[in-house]
N, C-alpha and C positions, 0 to 999 in steps of 0.2 A: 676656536679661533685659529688654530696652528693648521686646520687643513683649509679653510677659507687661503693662507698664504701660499701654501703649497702649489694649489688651483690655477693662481692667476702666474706662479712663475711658470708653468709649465704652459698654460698661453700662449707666454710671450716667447719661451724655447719656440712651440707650434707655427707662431707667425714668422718668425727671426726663420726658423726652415724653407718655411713657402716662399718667400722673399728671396733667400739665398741659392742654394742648392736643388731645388725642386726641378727648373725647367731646363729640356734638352736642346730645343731649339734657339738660336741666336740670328731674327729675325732681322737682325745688322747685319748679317754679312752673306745674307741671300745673293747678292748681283755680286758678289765673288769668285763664285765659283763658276769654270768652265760650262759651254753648252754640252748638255749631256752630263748631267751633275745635277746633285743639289746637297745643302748642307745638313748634313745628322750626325748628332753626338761629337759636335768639335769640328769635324773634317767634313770636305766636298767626298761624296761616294758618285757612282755608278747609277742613274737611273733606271742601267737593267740588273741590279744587284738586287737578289730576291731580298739577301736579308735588310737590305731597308724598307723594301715594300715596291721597287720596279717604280716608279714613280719618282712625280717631284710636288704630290699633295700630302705625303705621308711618309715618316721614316719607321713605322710600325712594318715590321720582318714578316714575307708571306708564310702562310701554312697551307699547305695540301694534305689533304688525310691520305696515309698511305707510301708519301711518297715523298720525294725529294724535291721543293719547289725550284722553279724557275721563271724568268722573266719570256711574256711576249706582246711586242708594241705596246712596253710601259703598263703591262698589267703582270700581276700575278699569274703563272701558270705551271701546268706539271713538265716539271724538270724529268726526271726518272721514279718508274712505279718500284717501291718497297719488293724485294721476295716475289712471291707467287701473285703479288696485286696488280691489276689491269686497269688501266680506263678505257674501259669500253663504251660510255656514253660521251666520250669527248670534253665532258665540261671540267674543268678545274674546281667550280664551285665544291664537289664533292670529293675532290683528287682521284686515287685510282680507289674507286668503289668498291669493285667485282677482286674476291678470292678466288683463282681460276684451278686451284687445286682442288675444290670441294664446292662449287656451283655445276650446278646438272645443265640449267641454260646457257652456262659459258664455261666449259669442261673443257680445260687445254688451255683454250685461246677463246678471243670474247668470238661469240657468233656460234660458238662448237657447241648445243644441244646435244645432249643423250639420248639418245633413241632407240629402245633395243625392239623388238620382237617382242610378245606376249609378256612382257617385263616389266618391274616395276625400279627405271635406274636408278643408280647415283654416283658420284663422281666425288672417285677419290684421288687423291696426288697428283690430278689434271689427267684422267682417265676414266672413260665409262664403264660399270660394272656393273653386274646386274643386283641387284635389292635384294630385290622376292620376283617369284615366278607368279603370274596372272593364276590362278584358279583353273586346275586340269592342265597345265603345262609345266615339263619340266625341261632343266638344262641338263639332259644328259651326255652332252661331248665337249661339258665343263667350259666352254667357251661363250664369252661375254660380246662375242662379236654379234654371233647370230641370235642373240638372245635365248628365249627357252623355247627348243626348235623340236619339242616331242608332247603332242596331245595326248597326254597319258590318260585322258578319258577314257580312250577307246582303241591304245596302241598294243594288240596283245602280246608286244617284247616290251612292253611298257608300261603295262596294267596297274595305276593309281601310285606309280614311281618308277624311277629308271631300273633299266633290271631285270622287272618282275615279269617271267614270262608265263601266260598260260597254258595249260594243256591242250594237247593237237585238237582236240572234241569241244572245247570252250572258248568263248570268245569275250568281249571287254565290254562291260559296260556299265557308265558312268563309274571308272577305273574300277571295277570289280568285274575277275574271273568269273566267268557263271557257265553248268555244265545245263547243254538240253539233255532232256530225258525221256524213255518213254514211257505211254502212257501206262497209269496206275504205279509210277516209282519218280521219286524224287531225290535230290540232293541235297538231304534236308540238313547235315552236320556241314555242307559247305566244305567238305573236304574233296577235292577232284582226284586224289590218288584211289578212294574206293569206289567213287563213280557216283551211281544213282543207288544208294545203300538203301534207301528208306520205303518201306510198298503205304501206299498212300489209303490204306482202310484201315487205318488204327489211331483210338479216339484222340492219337495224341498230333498225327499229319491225317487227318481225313479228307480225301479229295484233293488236298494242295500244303506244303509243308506248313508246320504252324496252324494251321487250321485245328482246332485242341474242339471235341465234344466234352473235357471234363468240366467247361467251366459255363455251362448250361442256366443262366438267371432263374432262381429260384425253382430249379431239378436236378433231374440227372438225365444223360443223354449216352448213346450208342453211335458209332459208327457201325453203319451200312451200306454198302455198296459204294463207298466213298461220300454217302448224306449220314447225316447227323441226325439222330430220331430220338426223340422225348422217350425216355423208357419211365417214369416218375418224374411227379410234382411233389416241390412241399407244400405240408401242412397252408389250407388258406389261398392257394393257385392253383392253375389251371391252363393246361395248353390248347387254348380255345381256338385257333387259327393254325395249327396242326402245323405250324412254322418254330424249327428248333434254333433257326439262329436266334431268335428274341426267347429262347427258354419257354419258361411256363408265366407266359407272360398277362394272364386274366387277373386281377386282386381279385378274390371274390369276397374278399371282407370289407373292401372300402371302394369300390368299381360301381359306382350306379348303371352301369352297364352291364355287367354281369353280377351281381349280387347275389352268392349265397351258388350262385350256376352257373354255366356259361351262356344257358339261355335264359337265365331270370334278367331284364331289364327295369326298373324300378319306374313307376308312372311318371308321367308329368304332372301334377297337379296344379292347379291355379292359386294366385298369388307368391309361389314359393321355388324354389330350385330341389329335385331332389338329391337323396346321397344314400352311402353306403357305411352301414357302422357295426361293426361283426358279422358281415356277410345278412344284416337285415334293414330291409328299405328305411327311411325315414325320410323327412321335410324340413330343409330350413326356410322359414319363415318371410318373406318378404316384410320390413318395414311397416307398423301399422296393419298387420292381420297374422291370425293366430289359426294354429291347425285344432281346435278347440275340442273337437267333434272324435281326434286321433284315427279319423279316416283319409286316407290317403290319397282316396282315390276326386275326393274332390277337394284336395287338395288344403290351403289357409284360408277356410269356408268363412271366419270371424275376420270382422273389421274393429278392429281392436280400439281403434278409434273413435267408434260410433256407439257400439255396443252395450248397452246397459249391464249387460252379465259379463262381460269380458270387458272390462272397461280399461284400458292400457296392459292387459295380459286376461292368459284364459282365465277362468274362475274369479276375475275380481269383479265382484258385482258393486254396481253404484245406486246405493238407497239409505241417504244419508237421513237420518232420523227427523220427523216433523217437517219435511220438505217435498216439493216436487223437483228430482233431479235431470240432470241432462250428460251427456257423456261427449266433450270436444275435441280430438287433436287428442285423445287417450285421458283425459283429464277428466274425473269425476267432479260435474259442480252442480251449485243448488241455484235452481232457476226461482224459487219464490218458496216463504216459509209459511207455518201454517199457523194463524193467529190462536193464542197471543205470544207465537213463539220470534226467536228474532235470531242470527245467527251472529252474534255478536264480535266475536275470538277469529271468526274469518278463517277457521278448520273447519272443512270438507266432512271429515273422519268422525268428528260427534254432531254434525247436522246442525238443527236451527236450534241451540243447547238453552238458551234461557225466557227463562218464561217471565215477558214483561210487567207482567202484574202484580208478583213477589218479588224479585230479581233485586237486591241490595244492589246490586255493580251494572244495574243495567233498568231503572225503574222509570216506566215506561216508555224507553226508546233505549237502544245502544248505548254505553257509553254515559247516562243520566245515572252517574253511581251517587246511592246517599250515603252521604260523611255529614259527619259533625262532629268536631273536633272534640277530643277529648268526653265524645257522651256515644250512647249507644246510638242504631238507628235499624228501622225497619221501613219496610216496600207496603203498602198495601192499594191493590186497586189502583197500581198503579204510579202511586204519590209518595215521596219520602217524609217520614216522622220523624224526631227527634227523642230518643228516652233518659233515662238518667245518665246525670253528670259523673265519670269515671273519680274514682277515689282522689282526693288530693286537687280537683279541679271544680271551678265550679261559673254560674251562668250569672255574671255580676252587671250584666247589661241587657240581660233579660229579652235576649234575643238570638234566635235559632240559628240568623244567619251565619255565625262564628263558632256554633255552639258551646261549649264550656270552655268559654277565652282564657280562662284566669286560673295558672297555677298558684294556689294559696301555700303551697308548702317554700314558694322563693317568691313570690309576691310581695315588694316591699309596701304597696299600698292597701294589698290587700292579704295581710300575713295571716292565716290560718282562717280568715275566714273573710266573706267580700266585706272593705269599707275599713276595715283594723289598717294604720297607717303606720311604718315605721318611720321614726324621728333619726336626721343626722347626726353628726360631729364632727369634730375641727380636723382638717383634711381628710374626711372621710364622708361615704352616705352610708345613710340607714340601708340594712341588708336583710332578707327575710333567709335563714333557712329551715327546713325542717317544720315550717310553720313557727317558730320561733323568730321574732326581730334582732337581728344583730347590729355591728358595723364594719364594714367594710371602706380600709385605708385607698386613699388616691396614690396613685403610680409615684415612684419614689418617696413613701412616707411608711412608717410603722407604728402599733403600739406598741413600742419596746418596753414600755414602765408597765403594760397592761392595766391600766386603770382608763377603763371607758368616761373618766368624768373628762377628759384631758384631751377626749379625740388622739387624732392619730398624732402623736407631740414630734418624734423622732424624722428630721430629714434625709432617708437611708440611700437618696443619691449624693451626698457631700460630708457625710459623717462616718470618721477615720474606727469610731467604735462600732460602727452598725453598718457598714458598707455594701451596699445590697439587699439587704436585711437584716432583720434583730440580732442582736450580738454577733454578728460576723465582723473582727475587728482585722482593722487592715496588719498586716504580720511588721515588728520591726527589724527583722529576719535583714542583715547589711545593708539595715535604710539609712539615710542622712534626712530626710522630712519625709513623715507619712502625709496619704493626702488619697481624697475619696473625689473622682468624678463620677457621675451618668452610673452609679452604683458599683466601680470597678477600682482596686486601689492603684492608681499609678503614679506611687511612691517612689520620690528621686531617691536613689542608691549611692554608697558608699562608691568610691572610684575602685575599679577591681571588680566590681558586680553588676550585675546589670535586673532591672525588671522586664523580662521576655516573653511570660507565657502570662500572667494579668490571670487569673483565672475569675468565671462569673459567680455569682452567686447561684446554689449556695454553697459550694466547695469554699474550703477555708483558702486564705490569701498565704501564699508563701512567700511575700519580701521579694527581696533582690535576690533569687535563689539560683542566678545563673553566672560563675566567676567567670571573668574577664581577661583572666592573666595570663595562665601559662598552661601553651598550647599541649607541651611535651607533660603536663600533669592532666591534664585536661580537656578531652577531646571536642569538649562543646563550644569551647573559646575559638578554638580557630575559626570555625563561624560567628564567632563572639568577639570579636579583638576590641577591648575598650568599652563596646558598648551592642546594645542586640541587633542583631543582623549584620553587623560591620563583619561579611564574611572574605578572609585574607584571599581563597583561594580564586575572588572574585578580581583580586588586583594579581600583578608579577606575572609571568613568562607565558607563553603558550604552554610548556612544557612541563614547568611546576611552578605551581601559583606560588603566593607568600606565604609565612610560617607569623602567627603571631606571637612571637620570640624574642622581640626585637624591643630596644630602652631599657628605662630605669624602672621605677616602682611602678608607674604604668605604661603599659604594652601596645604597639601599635603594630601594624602588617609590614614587613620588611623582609628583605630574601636572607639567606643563608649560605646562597650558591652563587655565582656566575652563572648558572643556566637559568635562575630563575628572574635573573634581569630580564632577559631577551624575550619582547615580544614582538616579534617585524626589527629589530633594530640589534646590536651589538653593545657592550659594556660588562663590569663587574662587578664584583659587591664588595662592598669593608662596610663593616660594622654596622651593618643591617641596611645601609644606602645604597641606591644604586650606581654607577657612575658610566656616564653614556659619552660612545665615539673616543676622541681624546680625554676623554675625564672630568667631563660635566658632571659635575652632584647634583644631582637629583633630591627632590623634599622627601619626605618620611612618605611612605606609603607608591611611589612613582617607579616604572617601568620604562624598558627603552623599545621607543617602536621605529619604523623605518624613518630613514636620513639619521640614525643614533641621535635622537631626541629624545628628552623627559617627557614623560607622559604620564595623566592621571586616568586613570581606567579607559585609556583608547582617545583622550580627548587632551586640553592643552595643558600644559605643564604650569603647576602651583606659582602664587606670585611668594614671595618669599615671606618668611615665616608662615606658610599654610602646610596642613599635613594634608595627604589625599586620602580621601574614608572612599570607601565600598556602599556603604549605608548611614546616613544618606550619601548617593553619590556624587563626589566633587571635593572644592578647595575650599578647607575651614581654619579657622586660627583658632586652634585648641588654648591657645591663652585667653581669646574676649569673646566666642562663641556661644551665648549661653545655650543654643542648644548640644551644643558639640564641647564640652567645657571637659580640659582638660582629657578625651579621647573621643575618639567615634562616636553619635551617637548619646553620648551622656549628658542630659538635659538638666538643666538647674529648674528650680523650686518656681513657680510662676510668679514674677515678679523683680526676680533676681538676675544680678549681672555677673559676668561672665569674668575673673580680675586676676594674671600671673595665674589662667587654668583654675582657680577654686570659683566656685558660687558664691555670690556674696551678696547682703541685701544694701539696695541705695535709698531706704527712705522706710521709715514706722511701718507704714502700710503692710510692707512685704514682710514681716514677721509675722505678721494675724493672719496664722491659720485655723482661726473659730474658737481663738482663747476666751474665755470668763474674766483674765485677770488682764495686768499691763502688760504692753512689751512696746521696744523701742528697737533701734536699726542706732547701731555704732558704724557711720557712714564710712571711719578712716580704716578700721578692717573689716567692713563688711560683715558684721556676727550681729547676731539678734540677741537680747532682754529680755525673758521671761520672768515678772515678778520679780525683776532685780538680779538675778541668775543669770549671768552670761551665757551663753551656749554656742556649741563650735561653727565652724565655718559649715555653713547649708543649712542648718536646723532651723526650726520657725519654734514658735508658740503656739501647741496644742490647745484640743477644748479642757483639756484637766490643768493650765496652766501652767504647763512644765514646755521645756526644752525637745525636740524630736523633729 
């Protein structure tokens, strides 16, 4: 509430300003002032006075970039250009634009372009200098007037920089000294003080400097007479065209040109391309035809396609067993089979395989397999038979079509042998096994006493001794009322415990085996607080959830920290509560999230006396909640109300948990009567008539 007050005095400070002190103008005393005036900030000024704006629409101060404003005919304009800044475009819009110290288009003064000769300018301190020199020109009389006034391409006092002069014998080109020589001697080191050092027949300058015979493709070479001559081939070449600049340039191992020679050329044969493979001819293959024959000369003679002996490659012959075959597109297949055979399995590779006349899986046509269930069978001539009924099964309807329908060894009506009927019992049916009559219990029932006169007597989805099945008794492991649903004990628990993991049948029942208290003994409670699943770290802070730490005898989720208020929102903690903004308390279990508001796990804040749980989640009154009674979570006995946090029964009814004896419901504190025997607060009246 304290900043709700705050808020609205600072308003009105807000408005009390705008009202008073805010505005410059005093629209009263306009026709006051002199012609050639107008009023700003208190006083008549100067209509040509930059700094109110040259005018009489505005007392806003002109600006010019660069420069000093000034007024003309009632407008804004450049008074004086800043330093080295020009206006050279005349507009004031931009004030003085142009740095005339370091622009190359307006160098000096506006309009002064840099221009040099073979140059590339720039302008510096409001003077043209040269950059860089254009490619093949230099500046060598250092002067920025005439730009770079020496084509050192081809200046021989000048040769590829200022300076460089060549020898009287040499001349420049493309900036390189170069000496002529005569014939059979070169200049091959580039040196012009020895001259033409080099004689031009040695394998290393043959005919012209650089010119090398040692590096010959696959040989070796000779200078002679200034030519390069094959002196040797390696291993596998051959210098077939007596030309040594391409070396020994024949493959004769992989060249279907020269193959194996210079003069062997390997044939052309038909369907195929030929080649070379260790200097010996071979064929590859076109597509659908096969060199079958391993003659060359007429080439991929086989149509690999068509051919019954090559039928999609050489040697694979197509003659599939009992059949007349055919060879398609490479594919061996069977054009018609030979009676009484049939190709059944629809493989190529074992032909027309079953012979329809005996064939169990295939009796007299494909696919006409004889079965008979549970009995032998044979083919003959065609027909399926039926022979004896397999052990344990037998032909109780005296008909082939099912053949031996009836297992006798679990046939209740026909137990060990056809027409023997076994007889039921109470929640049970007659069951055959073994050939023996048994019985067998209906779904949720037992014969826990084993005495077949009785049928199945035990209800083992609602019986706290037999829960799920025979003797599996629900645990009293920190129960306050045991109790058996749908085969599972889900026994209300002592406060402090919780029933969490329920286990099925037939694992034994552990109670309330999961403590609820304390977190710092406990690592399972803080996902436990009060009751199972109420996990803390699901409530409290972004940063660090809640600690279930927090109360008296029983333990709810609460912080520990100041940081573990703040979720979106500011506050701190005392004594396990939160306190949001100014100091709103917060209910047991609540967080502050943004505008510093209580909050229940992200949503609205408890109505008073509610604590906030995790699981289930929301606002509960751990005082009248019977599902939530007395912490997160902790459910009373079905039937029971929820009174000051204990369970407590309101009526006879709700103490008969499947007692043989009395019991009665004391309505002023809620405790139940078994057989005259008071019993505590939550307990009912078991089937053995006691208290639990």
């Amino acid at each position: 509430m304290k900043t709700r007050h705050y808020s609205v005095l600072l308003l009105a400070f807000a408005v009390a300003y705008l009202l008073g002190a805010g505005c410059t103008q005093d629209f009263d005393v306009f026709d006051t002032c002199s012609i050639g005036q107008t009023f700003c900030d208190g006083a008549c000024v100067s209509i040509e006075d930059p700094t109110f704006g040259c005018g009489d629409a505005t007392c806003a101060p002109c600006f010019t970039a660069n420069a000093q404003p000034g007024c003309s005919e009632g407008a804004c304009a450049v008074g004086s250009c800043n330093g080295t800044f020009r206006d050279c475009n005349g507009s004031p819009d931009d004030g003085c634009e142009v740095d005339i110290s370091n622009t190359v288009a307006q160098c000096g003064a506006c309009g002064n372009a840099c221009n040099l000769a073979d140059a590339t300018p720039e302008c510096t301190q409001g003077m043209c200098i040269i950059g860089a020199c254009n490619s093949g020109f230099s500046n060598c009389d250092n002067s920025d007037e005439n730009g770079c006034e020496v084509n050192s391409a081809s200046d021989v006092n000048n040769c590829g920089g200022c300076g460089v002069q060549c020898f009287a014998d040499q001349s420049c080109v493309n900036g390189q000294c170069t000496t002529q020589c005569p014939d059979g001697m070169g200049d091959c080191d580039g040196n012009p003080q020895n001259g033409c050092e080099s004689p031009l027949t040695t394998n290393q300058n043959c005919g012209m400097c650089g010119t090398s015979c040692n590096n010959a493709p696959n040989g070796d070479a000779q200078c002679n007479m200034g030519m390069c001559v094959i002196t040797n081939c390696d291993n596998g070449f051959e210098d077939c065209n007596n030309n040594a600049a391409d070396g020994c340039e024949a493959d004769l191992d992989n060249s279907a040109t020269t193959c194996g020679a210079c003069d062997n050329a390997c044939p052309n044969g038909a369907n195929g391309t030929t080649v070379c493979n260790n200097g010996q001819c071979a064929i590859n293959c076109n597509a659908g035809f096969g060199n079958c024959d391993n003659n060359l000369n007429n080439g991929c003679e086989a149509n690999t396609g068509t051919d019954l002996q090559n039928c999609g490659g050489c040697g694979q012959t197509c003659n599939p067993a009992n059949a007349t075959a055919a060879c398609m597109a490479g594919m061996c297949l069977i054009q018609s089979c030979t009676a009484p055979f049939d190709d059944c399995d629809n493989m190529v590779a074992n032909g027309c395989e079953s012979n329809t006349q005996t064939s169990t899986s295939n009796c007299g046509m494909c696919g006409q397999a004889c079965s008979f269930a549970n009995a032998a069978a044979s083919c003959n001539m065609g027909m399926c038979a039926m022979g004896n009924c397999n052990m344990g099964f037998a032909n109780c309807n005296n008909q082939a079509g099912d053949g031996c329908e009836v297992n006798t060894t679990t046939n209740a009506n026909n137990c060990g042998m056809c027409g023997t009927v076994c007889a039921g019992a109470a929640n049970g049916t007659g069951t055959c096994s073994n050939s023996m009559c048994s019985v067998t219990c209906n779904n949720g029932f037992g014969n826990c006493n084993g005495n077949l006169a009785d049928g199945c007597e035990t209800n083992t989805a609602t019986n706290i001794n037999n829960c799920g099945g025979c003797g599996r008794a629900c645990s009293g492991n920190n129960v306050a009322s045991r109790n058996c649903t749908a085969g599972l004990c889900d026994s209300t628990c002592d406060l402090g415990f919780g029933n969490c993991t329920q286990p099925a049948a037939p694992q034994n029942d552990n109670g309330c085996e999961t403590a609820t208290l304390d977190a710092n003994q406990n690592a399972s409670a803080e996902a436990n607080c009060g009751g199972c699943g109420n996990n803390c770290d699901m409530l409290g802070g972004t940063i660090n959830g809640f600690e279930c730490d927090q109360g008296g005898t029983q333990k709810f989720c609460g912080c520990s920290s100041t940081q573990e208020c703040s979720n979106g929102g500011t506050g701190f903690c005392n004594n396990g509560l939160c306190f949001c903004g100014g100091g709103t308390q917060c209910a047991q279990g609540e967080s502050c999230i943004a505008g510093n508001l209580c909050s229940c796990a992200g949503g609205a804040a408890c109505a008073a006396g509610q604590t906030c749980c995790a699981t289930p989640t929301g606002c509960f009154s751990l005082q009248t909640d019977a599902q939530n009674c007395g912490a997160c979570g902790h459910a009373c006995p079905a039937g029971f109300v929820c009174n000051t946090g204990g369970c407590r029964c309101d009526g006879d009814a709700d103490c008969n948990a499947g007692t043989a004896g009395t019991f009665t419901c004391t309505v002023a504190n809620g405790t139940c009567s078994c057989n005259g025997t008071a019993c505590s607060v939550g307990e009912r009246c078991l089937p053995n008539g006691q208290c639990g």
